[in-house]
C-alpha positions in Angstrom: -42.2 50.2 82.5 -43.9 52.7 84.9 -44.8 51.7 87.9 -48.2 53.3 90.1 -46.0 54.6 92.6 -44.3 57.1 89.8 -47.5 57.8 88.2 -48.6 59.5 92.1 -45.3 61.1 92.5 -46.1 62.7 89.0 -49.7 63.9 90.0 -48.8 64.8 93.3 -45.9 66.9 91.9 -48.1 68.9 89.1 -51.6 69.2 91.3 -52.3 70.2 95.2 -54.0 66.6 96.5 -55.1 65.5 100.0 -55.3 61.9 98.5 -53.9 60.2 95.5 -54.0 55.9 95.1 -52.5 54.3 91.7 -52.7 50.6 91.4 -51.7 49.2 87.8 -49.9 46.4 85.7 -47.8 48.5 84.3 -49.9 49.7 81.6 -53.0 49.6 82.6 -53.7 52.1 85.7 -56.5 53.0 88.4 -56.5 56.2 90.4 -58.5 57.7 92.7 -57.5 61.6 93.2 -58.8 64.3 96.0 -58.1 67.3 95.2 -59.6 71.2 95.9 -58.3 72.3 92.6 -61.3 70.0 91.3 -64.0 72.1 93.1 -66.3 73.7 90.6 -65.7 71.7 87.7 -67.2 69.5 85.9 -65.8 65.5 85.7 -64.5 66.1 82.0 -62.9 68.9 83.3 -61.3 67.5 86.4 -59.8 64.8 84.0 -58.4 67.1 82.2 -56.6 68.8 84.8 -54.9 65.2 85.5 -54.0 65.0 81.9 -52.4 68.9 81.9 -50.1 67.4 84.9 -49.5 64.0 83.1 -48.5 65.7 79.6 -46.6 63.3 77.5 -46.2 60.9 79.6 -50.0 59.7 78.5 -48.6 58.9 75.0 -45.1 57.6 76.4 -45.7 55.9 79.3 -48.8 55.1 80.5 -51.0 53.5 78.0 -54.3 53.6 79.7 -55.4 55.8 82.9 -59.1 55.4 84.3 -60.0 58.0 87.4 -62.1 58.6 89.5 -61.7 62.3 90.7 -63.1 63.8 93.7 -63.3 67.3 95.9 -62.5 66.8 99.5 -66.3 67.5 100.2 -67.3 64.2 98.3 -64.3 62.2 99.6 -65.5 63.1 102.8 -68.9 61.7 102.7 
């Protein structure tokens, strides 16, 4: 079972972040990400960019992964 602690290392590993939280059961996870690379893009596409990073471990390991991603600029306000 993967625990929210791995799930960070592995977006932290894949993504430049100023923040990343994951809190989670096991297989169902919650994360809030800050990240630059989000700037410009829309949410869909910010997801994506989580996913890209996450790869097959979506299928694998983590069964359900809701976000909420965020620039630096809107974590800040």
């Amino acid at each position: 079972m993967v625990e929210p602690n791995q799930i960070k290392q592995y977006i932290e590993s894949g993504l430049e972040c100023e923040f990343v939280e994951v809190a989670g059961d096991g297989h169902h996870f919650e994360a809030v990400i800050v990240s630059p690379a989000f700037r410009g893009k829309s949410k869909i596409q910010q997801h994506q960019l989580v996913y890209r990073v996450l790869g097959d471990r979506m299928r694998e390991e983590i069964h359900a992964l809701s976000m909420r991603t965020l620039t630096p600029e809107e974590w800040g306000k």
